[in-house]
N, C-alpha and C positions, 0 to 999 in steps of 0.2 A: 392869492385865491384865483385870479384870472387867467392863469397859468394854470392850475391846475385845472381849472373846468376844460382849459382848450386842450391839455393833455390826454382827461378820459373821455373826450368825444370823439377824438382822434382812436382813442384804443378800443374803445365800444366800436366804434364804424368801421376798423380794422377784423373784428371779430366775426362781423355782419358781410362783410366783404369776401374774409379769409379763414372763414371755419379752417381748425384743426393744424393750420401751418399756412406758411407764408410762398412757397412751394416755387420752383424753378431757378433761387440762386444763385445755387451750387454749377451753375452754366455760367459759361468766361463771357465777356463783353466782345462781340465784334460791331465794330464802329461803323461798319458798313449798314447794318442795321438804323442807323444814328442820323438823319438829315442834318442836327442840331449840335452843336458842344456839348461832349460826353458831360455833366456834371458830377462830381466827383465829393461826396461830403466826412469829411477825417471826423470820426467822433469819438474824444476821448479827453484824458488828463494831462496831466504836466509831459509827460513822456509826447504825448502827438504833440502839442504848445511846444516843447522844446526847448523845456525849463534847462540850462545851464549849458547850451551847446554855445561857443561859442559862434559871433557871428549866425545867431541863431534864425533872423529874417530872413537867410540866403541857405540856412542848412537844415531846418526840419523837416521830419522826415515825407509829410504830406508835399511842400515843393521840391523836395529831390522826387520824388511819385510822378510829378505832375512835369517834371521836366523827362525823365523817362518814357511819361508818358506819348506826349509833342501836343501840338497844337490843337487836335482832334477834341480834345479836356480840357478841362479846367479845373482844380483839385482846390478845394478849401478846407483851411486850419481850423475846426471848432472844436480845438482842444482847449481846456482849464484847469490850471493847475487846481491840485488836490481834490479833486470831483469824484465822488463815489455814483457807480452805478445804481446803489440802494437808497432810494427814497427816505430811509430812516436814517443814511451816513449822517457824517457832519458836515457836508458842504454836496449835496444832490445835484447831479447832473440836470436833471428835471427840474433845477430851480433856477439853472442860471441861462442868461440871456443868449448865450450862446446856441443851447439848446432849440430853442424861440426863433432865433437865426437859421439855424440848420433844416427847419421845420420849414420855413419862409423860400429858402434857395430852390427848395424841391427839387432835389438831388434823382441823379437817374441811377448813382451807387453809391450806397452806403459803407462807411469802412467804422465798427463799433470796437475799441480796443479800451475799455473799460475792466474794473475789477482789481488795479494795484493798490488805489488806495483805500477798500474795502474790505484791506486785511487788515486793517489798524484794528485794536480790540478795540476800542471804542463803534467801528461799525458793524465788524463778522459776526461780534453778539447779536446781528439780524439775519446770520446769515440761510437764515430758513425763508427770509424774504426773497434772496437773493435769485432764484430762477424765476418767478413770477413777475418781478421786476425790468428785472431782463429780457424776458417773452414780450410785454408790456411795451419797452421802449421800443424792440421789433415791429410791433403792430406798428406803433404810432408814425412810422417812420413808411412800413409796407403801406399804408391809408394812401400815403401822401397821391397827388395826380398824377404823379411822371410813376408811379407804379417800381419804384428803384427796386433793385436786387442788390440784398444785402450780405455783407459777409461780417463775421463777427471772430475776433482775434484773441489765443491763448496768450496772454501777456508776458512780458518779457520778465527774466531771470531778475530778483534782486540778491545783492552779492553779498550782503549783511544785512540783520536788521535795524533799521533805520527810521525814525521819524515814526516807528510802529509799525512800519512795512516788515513784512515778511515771507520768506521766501519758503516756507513750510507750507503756509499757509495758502499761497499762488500754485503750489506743485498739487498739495492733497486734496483743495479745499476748492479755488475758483478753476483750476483748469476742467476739474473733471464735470462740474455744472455747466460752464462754458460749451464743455462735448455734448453736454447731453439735450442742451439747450439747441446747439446747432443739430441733432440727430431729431429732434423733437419739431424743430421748427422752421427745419427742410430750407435751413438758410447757409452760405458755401463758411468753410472755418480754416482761419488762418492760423497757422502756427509759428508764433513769433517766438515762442520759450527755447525751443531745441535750436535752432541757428545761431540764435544769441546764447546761449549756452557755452562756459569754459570758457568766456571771453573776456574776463575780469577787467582789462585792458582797455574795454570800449566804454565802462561805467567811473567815470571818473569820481563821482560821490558815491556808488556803489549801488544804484537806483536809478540814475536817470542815465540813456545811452548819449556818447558823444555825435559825432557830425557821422561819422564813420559807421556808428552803430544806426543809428539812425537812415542813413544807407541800404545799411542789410535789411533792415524794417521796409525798408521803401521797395528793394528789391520784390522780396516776400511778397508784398502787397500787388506786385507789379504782377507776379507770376500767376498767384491766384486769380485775378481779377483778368488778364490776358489769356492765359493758356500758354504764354511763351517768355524764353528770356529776353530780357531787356537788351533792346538792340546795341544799344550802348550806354558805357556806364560812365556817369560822370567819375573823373579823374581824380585820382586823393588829392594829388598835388594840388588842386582849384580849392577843397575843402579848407574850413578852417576848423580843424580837428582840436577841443578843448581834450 
């Protein structure tokens, strides 16, 4: 209950704040801007957590970001496995402690890559919730004091369906809300589906990416969130590629 009341006073004050959109984004980070450590907040599922990489403390894909990034950031993991963006899922992002955390760090950028495990049919049967929800967690995030700019990410390819994950469902169903969500709510959008794409080879259970894929994810994030490529890219050979 306590959780939720500090949720929608956060989304109410967001609203009061940022009639109509969350607005400016979709503009890259220059650090120079920054007196302070960029803070950098990863929001998402098993996929950001880094369910099944191996050596996964040293390989997901928020600290390959965060080493890309250099010293300037500081990138935090508040990924949870099996976390639905939909308040009505089976295991709600907005219920778990992590979220409550993310809220707490007061993040100066947001990275939201929500949405894979909300294809389970047990959750998509909400899935009329699903943009309102989504707008929702924005606000609550845009409220924050350090004012973050947020980007929110089209989720990555699943290579079968698995566990109720579906990738019918990620292509017709959460990408195109996802877009309309970022067009609607003037927040920047990443696209993590078309890279990882045709890469069957980086999902080793066929849903979550490995050290490598995980990688390209971080790249992506890199590029959005900079304007540039990654000066340098950590080396496979360092990876411990499941």
């Amino acid at each position: 209950m306590k959780t939720h009341i500090i949720c929608s006073l956060l989304v109410l004050l967001s609203c009061i704040l940022l009639p109509g959109c969350v607005g400016g984004s979709q503009q890259t980070i220059n650090p120079a801007d920054y007196t302070e450590t960029i803070r950098v907040a990863c929001i998402g599922d098993s996929i950001t957590f880094g369910a099944g990489i191996q050596d996964r403390e040293n390989n997901h894909y928020p600290l390959q970001l965060g080493k890309m990034l250099g010293d300037k950031w500081q990138t935090r993991n508040f990924g949870v496995s099996g976390a639905t963006l939909l308040r009505d899922g089976d295991l709600p992002y907005w219920d778990q402690q992590a979220y409550q955390q993310a809220l707490l760090y007061n993040p100066n950028v947001v990275i939201i890559k929500l949405g894979t495990n909300d294809t389970k049919p047990q959750n998509w049967k909400y899935s009329d919730e699903f943009v309102r929800d989504y707008k929702d967690m924005i606000k609550s995030f845009a409220a924050l004091p350090a004012h973050p700019k947020v980007w929110i990410c089209l989720p990555v390819p699943a290579y079968e369906v698995r566990w109720g994950i579906s990738d019918e469902i990620v292509r017709e169903g959460v990408i195109p809300k996802v877009r309309q969500i970022a067009k609607e709510m003037g927040v920047g959008l990443i696209d993590l589906y078309t890279p990882l794409s045709d890469k069957p080879e980086l999902f080793p259970d066929k849903i979550h990416p490995n050290a490598e894929g995980a990688r390209q994810m971080a790249v992506e994030i890199y590029k959005a969130v900079t304007g540039s490529e990654p000066v340098a890219f950590i080396p496979i050979d360092v990876l411990s590629i499941s």
